[in-house]
C-alpha positions as CSV (number, residue, x, y, z in Angstrom):
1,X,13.1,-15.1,-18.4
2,X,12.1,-11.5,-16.4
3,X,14.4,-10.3,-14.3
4,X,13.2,-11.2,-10.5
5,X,16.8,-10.6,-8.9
6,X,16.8,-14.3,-8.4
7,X,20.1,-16.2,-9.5
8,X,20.5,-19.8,-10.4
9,X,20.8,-21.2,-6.6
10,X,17.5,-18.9,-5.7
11,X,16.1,-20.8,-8.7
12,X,17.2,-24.3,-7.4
13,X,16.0,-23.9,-4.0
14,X,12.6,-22.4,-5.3
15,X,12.5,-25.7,-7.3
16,X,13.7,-28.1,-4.9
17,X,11.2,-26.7,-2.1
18,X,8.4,-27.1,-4.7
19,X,9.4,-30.7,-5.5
20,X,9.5,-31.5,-1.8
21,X,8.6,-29.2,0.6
22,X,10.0,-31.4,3.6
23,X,13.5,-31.0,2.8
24,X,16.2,-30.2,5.2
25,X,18.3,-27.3,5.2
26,X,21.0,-30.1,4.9
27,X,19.3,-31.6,2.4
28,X,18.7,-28.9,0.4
29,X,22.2,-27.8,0.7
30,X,23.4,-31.0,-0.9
31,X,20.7,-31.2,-3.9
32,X,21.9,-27.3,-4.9
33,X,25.2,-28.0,-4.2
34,X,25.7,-25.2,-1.9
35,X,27.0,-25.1,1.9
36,X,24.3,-25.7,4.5
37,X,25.0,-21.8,5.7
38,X,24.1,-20.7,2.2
39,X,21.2,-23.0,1.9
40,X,19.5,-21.7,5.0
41,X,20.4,-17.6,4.6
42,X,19.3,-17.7,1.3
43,X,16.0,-19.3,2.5
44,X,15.5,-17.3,4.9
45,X,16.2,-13.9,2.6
46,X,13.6,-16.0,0.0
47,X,11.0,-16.4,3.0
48,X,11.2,-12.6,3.6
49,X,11.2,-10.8,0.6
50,X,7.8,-13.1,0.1
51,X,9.0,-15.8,-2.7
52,X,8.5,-18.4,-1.0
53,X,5.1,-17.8,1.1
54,X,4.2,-20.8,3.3
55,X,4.9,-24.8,3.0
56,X,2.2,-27.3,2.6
57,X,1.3,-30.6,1.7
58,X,-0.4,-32.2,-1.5
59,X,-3.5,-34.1,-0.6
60,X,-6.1,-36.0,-2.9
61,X,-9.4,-34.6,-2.5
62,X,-10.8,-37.6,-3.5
63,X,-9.3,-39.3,-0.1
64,X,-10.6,-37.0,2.0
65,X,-14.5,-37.0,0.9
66,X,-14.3,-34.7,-2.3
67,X,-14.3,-36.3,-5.0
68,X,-16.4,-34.2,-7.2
69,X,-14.1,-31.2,-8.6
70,X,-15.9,-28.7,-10.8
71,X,-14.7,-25.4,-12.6
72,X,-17.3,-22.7,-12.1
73,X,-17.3,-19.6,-14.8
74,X,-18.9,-16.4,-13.2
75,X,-20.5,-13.4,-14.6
76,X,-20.9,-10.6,-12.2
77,X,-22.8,-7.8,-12.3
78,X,-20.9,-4.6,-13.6
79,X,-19.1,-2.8,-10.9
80,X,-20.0,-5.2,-8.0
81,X,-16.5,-7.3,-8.2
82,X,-15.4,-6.2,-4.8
83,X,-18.5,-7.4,-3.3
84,X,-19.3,-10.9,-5.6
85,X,-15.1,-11.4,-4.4
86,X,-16.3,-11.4,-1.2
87,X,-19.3,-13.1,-1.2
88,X,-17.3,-15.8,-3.4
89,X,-14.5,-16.0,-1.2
90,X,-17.0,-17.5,1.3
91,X,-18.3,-21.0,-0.9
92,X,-18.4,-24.4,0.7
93,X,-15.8,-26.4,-1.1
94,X,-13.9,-22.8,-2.6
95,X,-10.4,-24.1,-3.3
96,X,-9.5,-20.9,-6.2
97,X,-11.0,-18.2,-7.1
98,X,-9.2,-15.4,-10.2
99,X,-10.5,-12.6,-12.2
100,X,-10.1,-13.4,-15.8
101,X,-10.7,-11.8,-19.1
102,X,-12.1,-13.0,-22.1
103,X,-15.9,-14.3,-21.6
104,X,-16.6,-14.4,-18.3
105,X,-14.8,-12.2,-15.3
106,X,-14.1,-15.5,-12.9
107,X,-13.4,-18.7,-12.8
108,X,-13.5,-20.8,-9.3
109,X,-12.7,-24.2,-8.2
110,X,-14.7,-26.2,-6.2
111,X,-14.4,-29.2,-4.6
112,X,-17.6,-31.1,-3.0
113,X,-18.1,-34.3,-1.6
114,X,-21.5,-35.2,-3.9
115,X,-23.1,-34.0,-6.8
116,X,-25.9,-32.5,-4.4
117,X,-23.4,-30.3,-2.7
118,X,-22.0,-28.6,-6.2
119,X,-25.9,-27.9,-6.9
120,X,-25.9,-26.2,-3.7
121,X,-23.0,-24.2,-4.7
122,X,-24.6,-23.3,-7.9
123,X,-28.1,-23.1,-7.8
124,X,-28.8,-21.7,-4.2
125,X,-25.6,-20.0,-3.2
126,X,-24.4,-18.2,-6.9
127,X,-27.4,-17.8,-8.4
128,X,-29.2,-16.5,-5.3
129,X,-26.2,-14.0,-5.3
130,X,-27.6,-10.3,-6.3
131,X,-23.9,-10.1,-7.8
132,X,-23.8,-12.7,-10.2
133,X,-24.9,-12.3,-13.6
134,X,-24.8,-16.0,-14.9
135,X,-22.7,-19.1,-14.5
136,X,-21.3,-22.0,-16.5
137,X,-19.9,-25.4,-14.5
138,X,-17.5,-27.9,-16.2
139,X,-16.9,-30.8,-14.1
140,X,-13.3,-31.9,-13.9
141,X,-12.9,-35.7,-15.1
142,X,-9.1,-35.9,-14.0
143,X,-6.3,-33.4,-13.5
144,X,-2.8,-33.2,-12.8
145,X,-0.9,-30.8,-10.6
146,X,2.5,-29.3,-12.5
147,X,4.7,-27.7,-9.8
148,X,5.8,-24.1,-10.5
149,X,9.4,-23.2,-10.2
């Protein structure tokens, strides 16, 4: 593993946190087996130095009117990344968006509620961007989420 200047309780909590992001200090405390003291200063120290960057909760899109989930491979045009991130940054339905290398420069994550909505996304919005080059969709027939950490 790289060095991150994270020990082995800065690696439980960062684990525990991602398992259940609800836990208590307390609770915490208990599951790493350190005092509840320890447990919240090194929280908080993890908090600040930007490790741990917010708390949230795991929904299915599906139960909340988007069920159709679709990877979107970009081309843009050379030298107008900054711009196409931008203009990307701004889909309906945007959940991800990365640079990547190999074949095309990004991939993107969308999440619509009908099949009419992702050609929206495609056909009006990224190819009537001047930025993008080309595109290639690959709808997502199931997924699963692995925590990090």
């Amino acid at each position: 593993m790289p060095d991150t200047g994270l020990d082995g309780v800065d690696r439980a909590i960062v684990h525990e946190l991602v398992a259940d992001g609800r836990l208590s200090v307390s609770a915490l405390a208990e599951r790493v087996n350190v005092s509840r003291a320890t447990a919240y200063a090194r929280l908080e120290r993890l908090t600040a130095a930007g490790v741990i960057t917010g708390f949230g909760a795991a929904v299915d899109p599906a139960k909340i009117g988007l069920p159709i989930t679709a990877l979107i491979l970009v081309n843009v045009r050379q030298h107008s990344w900054p711009e196409a991130r931008a203009e990307l940054l701004e889909l309906p339905g945007l959940e991800y968006l990365a640079f990547t290398s190999g074949g095309f420069d990004m991939v993107l994550l969308v999440r619509v509620p009908d099949v009419v909505s992702l050609r929206d996304v495609v056909l009006v919005r990224l190819h009537g961007s001047p930025h993008v080059r080309s595109t290639q969709t690959i709808f997502v027939l199931d997924e699963q989420r692995v925590p990090v950490g």
